[in-house]
C-alpha positions as CSV (number, residue, x, y, z in Angstrom):
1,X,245.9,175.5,173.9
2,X,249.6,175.5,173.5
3,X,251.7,173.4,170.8
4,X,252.2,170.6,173.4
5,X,248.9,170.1,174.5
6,X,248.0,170.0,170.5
7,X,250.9,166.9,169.9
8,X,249.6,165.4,172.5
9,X,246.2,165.2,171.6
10,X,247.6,164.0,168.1
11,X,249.3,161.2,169.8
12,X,246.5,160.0,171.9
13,X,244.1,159.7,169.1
14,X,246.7,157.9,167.0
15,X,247.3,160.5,164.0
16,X,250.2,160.8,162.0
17,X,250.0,164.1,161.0
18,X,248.6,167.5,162.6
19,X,247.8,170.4,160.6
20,X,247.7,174.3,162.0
21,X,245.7,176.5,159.7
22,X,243.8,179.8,160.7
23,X,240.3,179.5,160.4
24,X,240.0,175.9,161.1
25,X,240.4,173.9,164.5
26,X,242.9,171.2,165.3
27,X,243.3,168.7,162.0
28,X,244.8,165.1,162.4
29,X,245.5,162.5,159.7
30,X,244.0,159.6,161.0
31,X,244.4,155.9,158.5
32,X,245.4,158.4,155.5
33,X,242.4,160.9,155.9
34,X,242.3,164.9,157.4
35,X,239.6,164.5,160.3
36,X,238.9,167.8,162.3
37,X,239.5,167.9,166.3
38,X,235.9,169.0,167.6
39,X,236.8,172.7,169.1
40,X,236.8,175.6,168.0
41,X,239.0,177.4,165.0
42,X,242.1,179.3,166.0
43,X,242.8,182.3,164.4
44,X,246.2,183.2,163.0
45,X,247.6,185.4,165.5
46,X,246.6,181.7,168.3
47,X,248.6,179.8,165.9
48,X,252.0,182.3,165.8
49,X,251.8,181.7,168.9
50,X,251.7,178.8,169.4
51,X,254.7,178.2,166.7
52,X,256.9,180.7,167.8
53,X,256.9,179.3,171.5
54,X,258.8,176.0,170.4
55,X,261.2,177.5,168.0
56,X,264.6,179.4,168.4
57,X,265.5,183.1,167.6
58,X,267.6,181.7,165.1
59,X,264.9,178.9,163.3
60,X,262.6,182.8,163.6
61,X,265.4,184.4,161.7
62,X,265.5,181.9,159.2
63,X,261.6,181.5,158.9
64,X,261.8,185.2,157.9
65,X,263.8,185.2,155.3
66,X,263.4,181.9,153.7
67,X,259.3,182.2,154.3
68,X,259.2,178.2,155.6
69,X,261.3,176.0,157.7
70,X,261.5,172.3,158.7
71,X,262.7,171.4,162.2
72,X,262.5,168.4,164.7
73,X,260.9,168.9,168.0
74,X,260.8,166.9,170.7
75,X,258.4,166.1,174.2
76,X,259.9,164.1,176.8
77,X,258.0,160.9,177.4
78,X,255.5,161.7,174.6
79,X,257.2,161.5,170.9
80,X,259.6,163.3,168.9
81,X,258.3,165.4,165.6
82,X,259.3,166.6,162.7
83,X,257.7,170.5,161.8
84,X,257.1,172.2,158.7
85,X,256.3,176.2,159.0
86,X,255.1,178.3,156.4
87,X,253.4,181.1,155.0
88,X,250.0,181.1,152.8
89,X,247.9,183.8,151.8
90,X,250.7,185.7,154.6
91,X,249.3,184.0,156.8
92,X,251.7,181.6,159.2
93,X,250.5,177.4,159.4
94,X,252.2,174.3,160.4
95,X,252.2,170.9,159.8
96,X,254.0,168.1,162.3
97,X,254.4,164.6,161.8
98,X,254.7,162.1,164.7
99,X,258.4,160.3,164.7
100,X,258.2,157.3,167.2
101,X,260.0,157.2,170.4
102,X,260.4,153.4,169.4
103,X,262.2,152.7,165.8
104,X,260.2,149.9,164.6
105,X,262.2,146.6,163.6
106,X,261.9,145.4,160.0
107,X,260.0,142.3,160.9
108,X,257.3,144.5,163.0
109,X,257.0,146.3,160.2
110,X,256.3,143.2,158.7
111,X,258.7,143.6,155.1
112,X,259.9,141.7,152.5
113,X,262.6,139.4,154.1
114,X,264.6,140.9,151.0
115,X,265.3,144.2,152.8
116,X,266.9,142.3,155.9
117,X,269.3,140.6,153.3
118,X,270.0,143.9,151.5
119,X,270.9,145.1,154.7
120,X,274.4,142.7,154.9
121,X,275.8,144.3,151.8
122,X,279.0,146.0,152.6
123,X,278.6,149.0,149.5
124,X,276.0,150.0,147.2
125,X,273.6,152.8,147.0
126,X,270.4,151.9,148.4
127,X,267.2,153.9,147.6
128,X,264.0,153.9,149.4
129,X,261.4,156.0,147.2
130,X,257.8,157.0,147.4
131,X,255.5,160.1,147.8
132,X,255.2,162.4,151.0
133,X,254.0,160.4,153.5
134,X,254.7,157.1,152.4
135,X,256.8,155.7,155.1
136,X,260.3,156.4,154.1
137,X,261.7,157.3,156.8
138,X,260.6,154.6,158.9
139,X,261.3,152.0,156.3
140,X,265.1,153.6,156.4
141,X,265.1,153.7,160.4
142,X,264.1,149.9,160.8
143,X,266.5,149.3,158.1
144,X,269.2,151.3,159.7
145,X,268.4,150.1,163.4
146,X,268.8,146.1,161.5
147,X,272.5,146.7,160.8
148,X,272.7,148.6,164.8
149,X,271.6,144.8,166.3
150,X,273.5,142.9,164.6
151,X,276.8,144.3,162.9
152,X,280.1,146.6,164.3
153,X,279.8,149.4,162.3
154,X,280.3,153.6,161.8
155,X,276.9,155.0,160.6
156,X,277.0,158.2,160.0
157,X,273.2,159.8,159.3
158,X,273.2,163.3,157.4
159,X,269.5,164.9,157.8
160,X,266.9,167.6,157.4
161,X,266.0,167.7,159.8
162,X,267.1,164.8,162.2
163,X,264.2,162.5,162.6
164,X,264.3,159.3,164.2
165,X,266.9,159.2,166.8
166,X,269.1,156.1,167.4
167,X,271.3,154.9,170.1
168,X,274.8,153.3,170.1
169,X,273.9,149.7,170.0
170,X,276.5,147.5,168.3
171,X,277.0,150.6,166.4
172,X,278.9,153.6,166.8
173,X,275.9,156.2,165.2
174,X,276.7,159.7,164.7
175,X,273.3,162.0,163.2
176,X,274.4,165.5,161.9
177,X,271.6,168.3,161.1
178,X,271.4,170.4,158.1
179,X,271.6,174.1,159.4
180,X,272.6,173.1,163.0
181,X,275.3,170.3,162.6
182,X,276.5,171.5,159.0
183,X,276.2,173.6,155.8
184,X,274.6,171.5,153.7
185,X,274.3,167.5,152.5
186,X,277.1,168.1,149.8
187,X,279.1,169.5,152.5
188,X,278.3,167.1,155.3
189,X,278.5,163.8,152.6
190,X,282.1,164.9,151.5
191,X,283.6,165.2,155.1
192,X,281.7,162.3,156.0
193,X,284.0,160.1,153.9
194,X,286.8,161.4,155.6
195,X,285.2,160.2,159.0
196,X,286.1,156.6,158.3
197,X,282.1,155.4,157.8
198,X,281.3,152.3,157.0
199,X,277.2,153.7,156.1
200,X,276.1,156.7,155.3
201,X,272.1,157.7,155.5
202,X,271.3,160.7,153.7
203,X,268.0,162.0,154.5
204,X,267.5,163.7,150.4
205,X,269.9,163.8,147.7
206,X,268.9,167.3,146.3
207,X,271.6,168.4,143.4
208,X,274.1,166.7,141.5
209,X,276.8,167.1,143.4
210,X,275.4,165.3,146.2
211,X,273.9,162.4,144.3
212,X,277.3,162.2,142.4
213,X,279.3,161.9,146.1
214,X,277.1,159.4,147.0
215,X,277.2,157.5,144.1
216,X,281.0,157.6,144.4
217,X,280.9,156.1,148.1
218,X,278.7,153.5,147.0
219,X,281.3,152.2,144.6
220,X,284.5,152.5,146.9
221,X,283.1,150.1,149.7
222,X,280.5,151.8,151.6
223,X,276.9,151.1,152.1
224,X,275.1,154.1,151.3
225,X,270.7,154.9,152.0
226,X,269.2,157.7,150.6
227,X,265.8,158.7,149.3
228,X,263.3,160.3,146.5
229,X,260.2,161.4,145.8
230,X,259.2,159.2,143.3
231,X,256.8,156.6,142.4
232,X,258.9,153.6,141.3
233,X,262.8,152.7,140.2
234,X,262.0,153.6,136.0
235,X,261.4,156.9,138.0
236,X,264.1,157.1,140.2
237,X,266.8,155.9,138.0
238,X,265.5,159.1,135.3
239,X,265.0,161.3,138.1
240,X,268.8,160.5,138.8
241,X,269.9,160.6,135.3
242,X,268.0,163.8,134.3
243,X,270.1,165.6,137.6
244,X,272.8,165.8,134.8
245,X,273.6,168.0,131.9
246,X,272.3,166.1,129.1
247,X,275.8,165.7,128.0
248,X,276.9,164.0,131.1
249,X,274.0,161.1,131.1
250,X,275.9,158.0,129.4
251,X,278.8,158.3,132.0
252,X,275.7,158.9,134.7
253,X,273.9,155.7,133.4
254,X,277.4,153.7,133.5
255,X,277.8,155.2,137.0
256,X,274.4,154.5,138.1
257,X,274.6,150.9,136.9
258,X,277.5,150.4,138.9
259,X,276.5,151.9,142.3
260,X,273.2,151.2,142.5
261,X,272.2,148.0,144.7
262,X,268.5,148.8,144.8
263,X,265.1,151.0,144.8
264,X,262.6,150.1,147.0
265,X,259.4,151.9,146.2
266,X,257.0,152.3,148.7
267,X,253.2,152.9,149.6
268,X,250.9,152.6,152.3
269,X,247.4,150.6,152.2
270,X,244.5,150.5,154.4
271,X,244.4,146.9,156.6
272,X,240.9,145.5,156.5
273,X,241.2,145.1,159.6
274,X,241.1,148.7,160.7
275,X,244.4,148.6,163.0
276,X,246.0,151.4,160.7
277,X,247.9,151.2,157.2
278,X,250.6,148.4,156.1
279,X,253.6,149.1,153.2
280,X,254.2,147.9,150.2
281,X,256.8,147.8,147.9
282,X,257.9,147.3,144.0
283,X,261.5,146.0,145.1
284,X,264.1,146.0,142.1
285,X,267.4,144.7,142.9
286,X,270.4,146.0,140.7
287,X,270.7,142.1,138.8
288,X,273.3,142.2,135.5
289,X,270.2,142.5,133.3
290,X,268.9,145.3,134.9
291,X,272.5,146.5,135.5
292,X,272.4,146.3,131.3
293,X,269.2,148.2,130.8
294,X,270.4,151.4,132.6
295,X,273.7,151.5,130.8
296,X,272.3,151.4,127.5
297,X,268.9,153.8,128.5
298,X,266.2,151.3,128.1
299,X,265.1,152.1,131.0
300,X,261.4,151.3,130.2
301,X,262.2,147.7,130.0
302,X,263.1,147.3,134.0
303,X,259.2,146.5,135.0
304,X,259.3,143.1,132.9
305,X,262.4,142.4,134.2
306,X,261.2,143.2,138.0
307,X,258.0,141.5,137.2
308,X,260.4,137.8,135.8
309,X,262.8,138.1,138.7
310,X,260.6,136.8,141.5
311,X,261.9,133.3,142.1
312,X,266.1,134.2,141.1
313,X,266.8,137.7,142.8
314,X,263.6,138.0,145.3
315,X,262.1,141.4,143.1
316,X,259.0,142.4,143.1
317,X,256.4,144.7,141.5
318,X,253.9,147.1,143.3
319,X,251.3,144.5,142.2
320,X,252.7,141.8,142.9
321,X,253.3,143.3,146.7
322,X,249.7,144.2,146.7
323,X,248.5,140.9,145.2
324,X,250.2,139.2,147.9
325,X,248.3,141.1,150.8
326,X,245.1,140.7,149.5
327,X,245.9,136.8,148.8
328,X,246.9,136.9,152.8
329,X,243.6,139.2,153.5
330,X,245.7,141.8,154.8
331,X,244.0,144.4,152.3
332,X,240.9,145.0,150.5
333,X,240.6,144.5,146.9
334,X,239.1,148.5,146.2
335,X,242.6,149.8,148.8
336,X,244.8,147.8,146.3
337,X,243.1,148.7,143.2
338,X,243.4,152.4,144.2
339,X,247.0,152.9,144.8
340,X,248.2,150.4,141.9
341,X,250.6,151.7,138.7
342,X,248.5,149.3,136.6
343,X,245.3,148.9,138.3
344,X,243.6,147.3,135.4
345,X,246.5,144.3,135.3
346,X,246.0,143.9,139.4
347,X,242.1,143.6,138.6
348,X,243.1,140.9,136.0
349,X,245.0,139.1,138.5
350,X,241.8,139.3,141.4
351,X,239.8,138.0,138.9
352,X,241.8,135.3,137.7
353,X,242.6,134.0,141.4
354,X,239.0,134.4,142.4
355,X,237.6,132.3,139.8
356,X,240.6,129.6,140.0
357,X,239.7,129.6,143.8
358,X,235.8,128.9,142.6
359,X,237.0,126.6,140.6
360,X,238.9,124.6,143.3
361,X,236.4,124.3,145.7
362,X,233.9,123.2,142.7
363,X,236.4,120.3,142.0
364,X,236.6,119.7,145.5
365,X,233.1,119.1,145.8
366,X,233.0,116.8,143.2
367,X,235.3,114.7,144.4
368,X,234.1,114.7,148.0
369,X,230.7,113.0,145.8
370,X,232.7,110.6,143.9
371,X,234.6,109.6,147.4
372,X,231.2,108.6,149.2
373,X,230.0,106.5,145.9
């Protein structure tokens, strides 16, 4: 078997992810779980093989002396992936992720109808968040591909590598690739601002310097995505903050305060109806109070304020997200319950709607009875 015939077995079943490990045969994420491929294992020298037949002498070179690299590949007519190689136990493995052909629209992904509005800011920093495997990057492409259908704009999309790849639409799109297209995201974010963007997509914001650039475009009039690895905006806001020299973190919260427009925080949840997994999101939009809390450090106070600012500035907690799905019977209770920040308060709310529902239909009953007296 070579590495195309693998991705394409990876595709037809519908996985997400495909893992290469000697010892073991083909294994595919399928709806969140590692299922193995029914063949037999390949050993390590099968699988060098097979990874050294889609990669450059130069991505080789680099694999050697940095001991892992990430990469995009793509199949004509098939998909486009994004590849992780690396060493363990000295012994070479992979792992590639399926990008679609397609980038998906916000409303097919069905989100919040706050994301499409977020979208028609002109500047602000906007952060998608979550862990590995979470959906970033698609949530980011659908949000990108919005403002491609329906505004005249420069996007310029800084990457590691380049995932999803978009076309010219209303747009003029220009996607530049960490170790092919440029140094570095510090490198490529600072000439970017010199290339007259109007949004800039930065696939990671890894040091200071870079989260400080972008924080800076976001305040002088551009429109500015990036993402984190964290669970929710109290961690993304510290995780930001805590960049910093310990000296530097009032004038990071003032700066933070004044760039940020909003952290989306995202998971993904099993449908109960079996067709894959949906996302969901705590959504915290930048509001004066919030705007307030970060200045002065009480950061701990931003989940109230998410959790009263519903009706006025469209936020939302995870469990609120959650609650909503399982109201629409788009989840199960045990899916939401197991990927909740407060799954004991999301129980409480179950509970409280299931036995007001009871209730209902009790009082319904009785006055179907008095109706017919």
């Amino acid at each position: 078997m070579d590495m195309k015939e693998a991705l394409t077995v990876l595709v037809q079943v519908g996985g997400s992810d495909l893992h290469l490990k000697a010892g073991l045969p083909l294994m595919i994420r399928q709806k969140g779980e590692l299922l193995p491929v029914d063949m037999p294992p390949f050993s390590g020298e099968e699988i060098e093989e097979m990874l050294f037949s889609i990669i450059t002498d130069r991505q080789k070179k680099k694999l050697e002396e940095e001991r892992e690299l990430d990469f995009s590949y793509n199949i004509e007519g098939l998909a486009r992936f994004r590849g992780n190689i690396f060493f363990q136990k000295g012994i070479i493995g992979g792992v590639f992720r399926v990008i679609p052909a397609d980038i998906p629209t916000l409303a097919s992904l069905s989100m919040p109808e706050t994301l499409k509005k977020l979208v028609q800011n002109e500047q602000g920093l906007i952060l998608v968040t979550g862990p590995a495997g979470s959906g970033k990057s698609t949530t980011l492409a659908a949000m990108i591909e919005e403002i491609n259908l329906t505004k005249r704009k420069h996007i310029i999309i800084i990457e590691d590598p380049l995932e999803f790849v978009h076309k010219d639409k209303n747009c003029v799109v220009n996607q530049r690739e960490v170790g092919s297209d440029t140094l570095s995201f510090s490198h490529a974010l600072k000439r970017a601002l010199r290339q007259d963007p109007d949004i800039i997509l930065i696939g990671e914001m890894r040091d200071p310097e870079t989260i400080s650039i972008a924080m800076t475009a976001a305040e002088t009039g551009h429109l500015v995505f990036s993402t984190l690895h964290t669970n929710d905006a109290k961690q993304s806001i510290t995780r930001i903050i805590n960049s910093f020299p310990p000296e530097e973190h009032h004038q990071v919260r003032i700066k933070v305060s004044l760039s940020l427009l909003a952290v989306i925080s995202q998971r993904l949840v099993n449908r109960s109806d079996g067709k894959g997994r949906i996302a969901v999101q705590e959504i915290m939009i930048n509001s004066p109070t919030i705007a307030k809390l970060i200045e002065e450090g009480n950061i701990g106070k931003i989940d109230k304020v998410i959790e009263d600012s519903v009706t006025y500035y469209n936020m939302q907690s995870l469990n609120q997200g959650l609650f909503n799905l399982w109201k629409e019977k788009i989840i199960q209770e045990k899916d939401a319950l197991s990927i909740s920040n407060n799954p004991n308060d999301l129980n409480l709310k179950f509970k409280t709607a299931s036995f007001a529902s009871q209730q209902s239909k009790h009082m319904g009953g009785v006055h179907s009875q008095d109706g017919r007296k």
